[in-house]
C-alpha positions, -999 to +999 in steps of 0.1 A: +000+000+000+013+032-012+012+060+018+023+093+014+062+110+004+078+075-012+067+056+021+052+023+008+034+002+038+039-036+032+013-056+029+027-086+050+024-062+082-008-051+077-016-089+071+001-096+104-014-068+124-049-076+115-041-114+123-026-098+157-064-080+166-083-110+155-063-129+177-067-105+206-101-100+202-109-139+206-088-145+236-075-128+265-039-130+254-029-112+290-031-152+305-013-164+274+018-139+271+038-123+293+025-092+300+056-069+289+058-088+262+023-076+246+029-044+261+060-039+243+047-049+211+017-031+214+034+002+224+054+000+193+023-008+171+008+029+185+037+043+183+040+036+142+007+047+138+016+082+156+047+080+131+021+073+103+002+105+107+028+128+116+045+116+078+011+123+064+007+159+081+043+168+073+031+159+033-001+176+035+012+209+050+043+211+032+071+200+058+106+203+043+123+172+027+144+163+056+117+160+081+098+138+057+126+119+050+135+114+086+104+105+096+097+083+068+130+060+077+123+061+111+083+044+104+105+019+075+123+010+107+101+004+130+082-019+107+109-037+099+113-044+138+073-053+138+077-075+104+100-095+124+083-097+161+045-100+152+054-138+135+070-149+164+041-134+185+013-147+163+027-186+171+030-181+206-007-169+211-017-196+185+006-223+205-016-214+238-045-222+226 
């Protein structure tokens, strides 16, 4: 999914976040996981979003190029950490059930 200034969300982390709410949504994943460990992840999954929109306000309102490119490497990174821990977290809650 193309997002705004060259930042292209992949489609495998959406895929894996939405697997990550049905999940959540169907069990109490507090008894399942450690509790830090959801935390953590979920912290990180608000925090991209906050990343998200502060790319797409820079865009809209005309932010200069380094801001937008700063901020659009630091949301690249962060998913790149979350494409890597949401697998891992998916099998553990699955694992628990």
């Amino acid at each position: 999914m193309h997002r705004t200034a060259g930042y292209s969300e992949s489609w495998q982390l959406t895929r894996l976040i939405e697997q990550l709410r049905e999940r959540l949504g169907a069990e109490t994943a507090v008894n399942v996981l450690p509790g830090h460990q959801l935390e953590e992840v979920l912290s990180r999954l608000v925090v991209r979003n906050q990343r998200l929109r502060v790319l797409q306000r820079l865009t809209r309102t005309g932010g200069t190029n380094e801001h937008i490119e700063a901020m659009r490497n630091a949301l690249e990174q962060l998913d790149a950490q979350l494409l890597q821990e949401l697998p891992e977290l998916l099998e553990r809650l699955s694992a628990r059930h």
